[in-house]
N, C-alpha and C positions, 0 to 999 in steps of 0.2 A: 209826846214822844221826842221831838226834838230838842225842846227845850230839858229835858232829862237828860240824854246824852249827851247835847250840850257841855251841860254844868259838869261832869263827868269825866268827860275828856278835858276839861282846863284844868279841872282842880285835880287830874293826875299830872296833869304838866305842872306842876306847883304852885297854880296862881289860885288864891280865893277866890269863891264865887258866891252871889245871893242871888237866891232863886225865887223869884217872884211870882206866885201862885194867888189869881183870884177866886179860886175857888176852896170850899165852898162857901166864902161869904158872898159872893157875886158865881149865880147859877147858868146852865147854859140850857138847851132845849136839847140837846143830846145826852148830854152827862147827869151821872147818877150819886157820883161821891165826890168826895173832895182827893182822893189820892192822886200824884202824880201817874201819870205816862197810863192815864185810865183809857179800855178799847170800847167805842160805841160803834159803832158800823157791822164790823163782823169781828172774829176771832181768829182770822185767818193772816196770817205772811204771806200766802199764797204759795208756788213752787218750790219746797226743796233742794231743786236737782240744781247744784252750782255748779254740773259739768256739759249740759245742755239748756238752761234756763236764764234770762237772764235775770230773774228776781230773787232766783236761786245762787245765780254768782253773785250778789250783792249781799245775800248773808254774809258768804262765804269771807267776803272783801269788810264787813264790819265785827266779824266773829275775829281775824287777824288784825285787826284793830282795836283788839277789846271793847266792843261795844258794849253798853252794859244791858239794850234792850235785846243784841243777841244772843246774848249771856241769860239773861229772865227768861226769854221765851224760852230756847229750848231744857232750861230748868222746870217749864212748864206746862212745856209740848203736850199736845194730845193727839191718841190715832187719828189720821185724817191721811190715808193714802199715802200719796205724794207731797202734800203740801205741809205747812208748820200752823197745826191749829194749837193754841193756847189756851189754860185754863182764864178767863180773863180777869177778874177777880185776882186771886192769888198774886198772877205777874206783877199787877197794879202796884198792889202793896207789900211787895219783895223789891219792886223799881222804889218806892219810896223809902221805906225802912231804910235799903241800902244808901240814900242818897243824905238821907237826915241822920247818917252815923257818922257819914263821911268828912274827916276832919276838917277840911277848907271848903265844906259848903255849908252855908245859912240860907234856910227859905224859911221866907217872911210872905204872909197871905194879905190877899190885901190886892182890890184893883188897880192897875196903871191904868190912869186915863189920858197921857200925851206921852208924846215922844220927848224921852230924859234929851237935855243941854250936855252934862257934863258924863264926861267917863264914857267906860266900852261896854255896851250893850250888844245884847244879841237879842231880837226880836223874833220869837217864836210862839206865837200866837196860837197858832192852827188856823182852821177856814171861820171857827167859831170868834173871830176876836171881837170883842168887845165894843160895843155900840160908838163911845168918846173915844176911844185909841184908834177906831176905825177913822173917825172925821179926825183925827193928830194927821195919821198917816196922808190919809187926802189935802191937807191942806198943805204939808211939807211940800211930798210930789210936784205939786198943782195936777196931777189927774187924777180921772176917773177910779175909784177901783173897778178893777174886774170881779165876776160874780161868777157862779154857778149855782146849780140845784145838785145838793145829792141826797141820797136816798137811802134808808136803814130798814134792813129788813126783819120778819117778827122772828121771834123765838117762843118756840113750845115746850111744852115740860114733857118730859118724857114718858113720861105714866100713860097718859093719856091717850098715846100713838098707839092704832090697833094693830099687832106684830101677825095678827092672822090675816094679814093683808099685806104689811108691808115686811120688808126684809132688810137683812143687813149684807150690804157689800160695798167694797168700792170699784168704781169706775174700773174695767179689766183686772178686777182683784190687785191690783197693786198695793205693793208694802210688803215689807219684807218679813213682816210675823203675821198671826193670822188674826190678834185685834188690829192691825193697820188694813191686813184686807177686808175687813167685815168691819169699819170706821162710819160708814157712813147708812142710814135709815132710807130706804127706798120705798116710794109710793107708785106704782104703776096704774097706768092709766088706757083704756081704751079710744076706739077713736069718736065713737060718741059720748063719753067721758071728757075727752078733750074738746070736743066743739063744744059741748053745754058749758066747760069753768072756760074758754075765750069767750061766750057770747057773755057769762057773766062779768067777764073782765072788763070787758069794753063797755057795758053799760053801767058800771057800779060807780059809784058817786066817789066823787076826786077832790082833793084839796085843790081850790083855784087860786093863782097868786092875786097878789095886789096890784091894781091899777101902778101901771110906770115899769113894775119887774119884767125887766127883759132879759134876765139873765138863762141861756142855757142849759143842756144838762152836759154832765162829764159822759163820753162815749162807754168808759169802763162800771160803769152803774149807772146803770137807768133804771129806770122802774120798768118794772114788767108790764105794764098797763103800756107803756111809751114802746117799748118793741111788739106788746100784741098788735098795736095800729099800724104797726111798718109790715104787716103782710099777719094772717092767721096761724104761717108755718113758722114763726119767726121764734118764738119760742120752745118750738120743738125742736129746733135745730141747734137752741140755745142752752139755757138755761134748763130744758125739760127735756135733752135727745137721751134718748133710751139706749144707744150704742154701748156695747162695753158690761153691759150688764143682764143676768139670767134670775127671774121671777123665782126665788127658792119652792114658792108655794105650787107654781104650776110653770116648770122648767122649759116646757115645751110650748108654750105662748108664751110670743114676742109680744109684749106693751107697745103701743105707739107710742107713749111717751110717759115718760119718769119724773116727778118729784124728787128728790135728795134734801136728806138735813144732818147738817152736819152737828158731833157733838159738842154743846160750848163749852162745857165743865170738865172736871174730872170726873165726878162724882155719875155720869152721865146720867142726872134728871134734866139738863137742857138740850133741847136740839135746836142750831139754826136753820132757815129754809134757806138752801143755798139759790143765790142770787135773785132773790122774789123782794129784791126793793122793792116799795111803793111809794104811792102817793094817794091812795086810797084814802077813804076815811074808816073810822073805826070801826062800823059799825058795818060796815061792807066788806071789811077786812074777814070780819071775823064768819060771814057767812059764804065769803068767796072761799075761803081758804078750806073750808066745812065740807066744800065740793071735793077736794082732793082723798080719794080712796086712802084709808088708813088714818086720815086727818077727820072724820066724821064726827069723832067726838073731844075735838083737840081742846085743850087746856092753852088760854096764852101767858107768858112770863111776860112779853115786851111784845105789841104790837109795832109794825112798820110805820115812817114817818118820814117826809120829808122837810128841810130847811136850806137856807141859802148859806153857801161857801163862798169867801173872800178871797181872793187873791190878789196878789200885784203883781203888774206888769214890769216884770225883771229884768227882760231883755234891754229895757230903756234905763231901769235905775238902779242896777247895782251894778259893780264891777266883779274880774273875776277872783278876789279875795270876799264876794258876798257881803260889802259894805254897800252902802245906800251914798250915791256917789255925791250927792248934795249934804249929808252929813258922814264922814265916814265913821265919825267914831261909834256908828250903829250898824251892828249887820244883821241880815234879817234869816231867817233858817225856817226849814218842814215847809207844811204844805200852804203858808201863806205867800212861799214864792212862788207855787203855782209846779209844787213835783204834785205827786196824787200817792198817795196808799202808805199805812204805816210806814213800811220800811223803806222808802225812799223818804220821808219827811224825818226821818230819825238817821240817815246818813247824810244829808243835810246838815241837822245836826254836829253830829259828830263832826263833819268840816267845819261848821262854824267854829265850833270851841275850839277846836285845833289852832286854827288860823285867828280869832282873838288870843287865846294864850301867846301865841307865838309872837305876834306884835306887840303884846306888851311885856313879855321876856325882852323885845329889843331884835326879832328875828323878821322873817318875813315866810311863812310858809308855800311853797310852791303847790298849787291843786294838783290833783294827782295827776300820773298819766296818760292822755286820751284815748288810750285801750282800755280803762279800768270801764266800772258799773259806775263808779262816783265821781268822774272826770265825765262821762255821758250825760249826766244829769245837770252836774254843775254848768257844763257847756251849753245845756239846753234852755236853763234860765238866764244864762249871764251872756246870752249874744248868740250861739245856737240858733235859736228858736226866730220866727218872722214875727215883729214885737205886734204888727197890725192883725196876725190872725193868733196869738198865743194864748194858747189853753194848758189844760191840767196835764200832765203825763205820766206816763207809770214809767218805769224802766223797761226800756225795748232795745233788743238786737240793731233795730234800724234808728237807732243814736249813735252807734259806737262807728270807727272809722271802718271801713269794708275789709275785709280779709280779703287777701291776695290768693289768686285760686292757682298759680302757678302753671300756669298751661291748659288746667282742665279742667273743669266745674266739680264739684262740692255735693253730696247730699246733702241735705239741710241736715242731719243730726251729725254728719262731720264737723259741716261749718260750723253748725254752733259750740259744738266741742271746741275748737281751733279758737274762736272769740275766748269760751273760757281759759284755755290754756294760755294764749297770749296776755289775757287781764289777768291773772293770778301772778305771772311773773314778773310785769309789770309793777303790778300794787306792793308786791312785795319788796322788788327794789326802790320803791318810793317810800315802804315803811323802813325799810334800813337805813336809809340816808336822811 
C-alpha cells in the first residue's frame, strides 16, 4: 500500500521512480500473488464518514490528494454499510496495471536484502519485511526491532452459509440504498449457543509462539480466542454484540449475540467473519467456527492465521520529513513505522513520495498541518508518541490537537464534526501551497 502510493505521488511530481517488489519470487506467509498494493488481513478501510470519523477523514484528506489507493478502492468499493469494503483482488491489479503504465515508474522484482548507500530511498516494507532487510535495518539503528502479532481472519464461500438461519442486514440498516443496508450476513446466536462456541474457544488448540517471542498483540486485532480470556462477555459486547440488528426469520427474538460476515468480492461468493481473528489451528478452526448457527455446514476459502509484524521504533529514528536520521537519504513509509491499517500505511506513503520528490526537485516539503488526519499520524511516529512504550496506532481523534469548546462542551458527534471541518480546511490550504 505504501510503497504504491509512494512511487505515484513522486512520479506525478515529475521524478522517476523504481519500484522494487520481492514478490513473487520471494513469498510472504500472508500473501497470495505477486500484485502490488495486494489486501491480506481484511477488505475493509474501515469508516466512511469523513465528517464524524476519523478514518473516514483521512480518505477524505488522500482522495484530495489524488491517492491512487483511494482512487482503486472506491472504483472497487462493495456494500458494507458505512465502511469502504473493496473487491480485493480487482483493486490489487487495477493498483498495479495502473502503476506499470505509468510513464516514470519502473518495477523491477527481485529481493532487497540491505539497506541501499547511494540515492533516495523510501523503505516501505510492510510488517511482513523480509528476514535480511530486517537484520540491514537492526544493525543501521543499533536497536532492537519492535514486533507485534497480528491476526487474519477466515473467509467462507458464500454458497455454503445456511440463509434459513442467517440474514442479511447491516448494523441499524445503515446505507443509503438498500444493498448497503442488507451488506452484511448475520448469524444469531442464543445464550447457550454462546456459552458452548466460548467454552469451545477457550479450550481449542492454538498456535504457540517460539521460545524468546515476546512480542505483543496490536489492541485493534486481536484474536478472538485473546478477548474470550479477558472476561466470557467480552465478545459479546465486541465483535459479536447483537445491538442494531432484528432476526429477519424470527423478528421478535432478540439473539444474545450475532455473528457478521462481511462481503469480500463483488461477485459475492466470499464472506469475511468480521473481526474473528485467530490464532487457532486449523483444524479447530474449522470445527469451532461449524458451531456458529448458519455456519454448520460452511465451506472455507482462507482459514484464520496468525504471524509476527515488524516495526521500528520512530519516535527515536526518524525525523519529521520521515528520513531515517542516521542515513537520510532513506525514508521509511506504512506500517513498518509503526501506523496500523491499510489506510494510514498508504498515507504514510503518499507523504513519503511527496517529501522525497520534493527534496530532490531541490524543495523541502512542509508536513501538513497539525489539524489534518496525516500531520496526526506523522506526529505520532516522528516524536508524538513516548518512544519507551510505542505501539502500532490507527488514526484516532485523540492524536489531533483538541478542539476549542469555546465556553461550552461539545457533544461528541459536534466535536467530531468541528475536527473534520477544521482538518479539511487545513489540508486543503497545505495542498494549495
Amino acid at each position: 500500500m505504501a510503497g504504491s502510493e509512494a512511487a505515484r505521488q513522486a512520479a506525478n511530481m515529475g521524478v522517476p521512480v523504481v519500484l522494487h517488489e520481492m514478490r513473487p519470487q520471494v513469498g510472504t506467509f500472508a500473501h497470495r500473488t505477486g500484485s502490488l498494493a495486494e489486501m491480506v488481513c481484511s477488505n475493509s478501510f474501515r469508516s466512511d464518514d469523513d465528517e464524524r470519523n476519523a478514518v473516514g477523514l483521512l480518505h477524505w484528506e488522500m482522495g484530495a490528494a489524488n491517492g491512487i489507493i483511494m482512487q482503486t478502492a472506491r472504483a472497487h468499493r462493495l456494500p458494507a454499510g458505512g465502511a469502504l469494503a473493496v473487491d480485493r483482488d480487482p483493486f490489487a491489479e487495477a493498483v498495479t496495471a495502473h502503476l506499470l503504465a505509468h510513464p516514470l515508474i519502473s518495477v523491477e522484482y527481485g529481493e532487497i536484502t540491505e539497506l541501499p548507500r547511494d540515492g533516495h530511498w523510501i523503505v516501505a516494507t510492510g510488517p511482513l519485511t523480509s528476514g535480511a532487510l530486517a537484520e540491514s535495518i537492526k544493525a543501521e539503528t543499533g536497536a532492537e526491532s519492535l514486533a507485534f502479532f497480528d491476526a487474519i481472519a477466515p473467509i467462507v464461500y458464500g454458497e455454503s452459509i445456511d440463509m434459513s438461519v442467517a440474514w442479511l442486514q447491516s448494523r441499524y440498516d445503515k446505507g443509503e440504498t438498500e444493498e448497503e443496508r442488507a451488506a452484511y450476513i448475520n448469524c444469531p446466536m442464543d445464550k447457550p449457543q454462546y456459552e458452548a462456541f466460548i467454552d469451545a474457544l477457550l479450550a481449542a488448540e492454538k498456535t504457540e509462539f517460539h521460545e524468546g517471542e515476546t512480542a505483543g498483540y496490536f489492541d485493534g486485532c486481536l484474536p478472538i480466542e485473546v478477548m474470550a480470556e479477558r472476561g466470557r462477555e467480552t465478545l459479546r459486547h465486541g465483535p459479536m454484540k447483537p445491538v442494531g440488528l432484528t432476526n429477519a426469520h424470527k423478528p421478535q427474538e432478540k439473539a444474545y449475540a450475532v455473528v457478521q460476515l462481511r462481503r469480500d468480492n463483488k461477485l459475492g461468493t466470499l464472506y469475511n467473519i468480521v473481526g474473528f481473528q485467530t490464532k487457532m489451528k486449523y483444524g479447530a478452526q474449522t470445527a469451532v467456527f461449524k458451531m456458529i448457527p448458519g455456519l454448520q455446514d460452511a465451506s472455507f476459502a482462507r482459514l484464520g492465521g496468525i504471524h509476527r509484524n515488524t516495526f521500528i521504533n520512530s519516535p527515536t529514528l526518524l525525523d519529521n520529513q520521515m528520513r531515517l536520521k542516521s542515513r537520510p537519504n532513506i525514508r521509511f513509509a506504512g506500517q513498518v513505522t509503526g501506523v496500523e491499517g491499510y489506510v494510514e500505511s498508504a498515507a504514510m506513503g503518499l507523504l513519503a513520495g511527496r517529501m522525497a520528490a520534493a527534496e530532490i526537485l531541490g524543495a523541502t516539503l512542509p508536513p501538513p498541518p497539525p489539524e489534518t488526519a496525516m500531520a496526526a499520524l506523522i506526529t505520532h511516529i516522528t516524536g508524538g508518541a513516548e518512544a519507551k512504550t510505542f505501539q502500532p496506532m490507527n488514526v484516532n481523534f485523540g492524536l489531533f490537537p483538541p478542539i476549542d469548546a469555546k465556553g461550552g462542551r461539545r457533544g461528541r458527534k459536534d466535536r467530531y464534526k468541528a475536527y473534520t471541518d477544521r482538518a479539511k480546511e487545513a489540508f486543503t490550504a497545505w495542498l494549495a501551497s
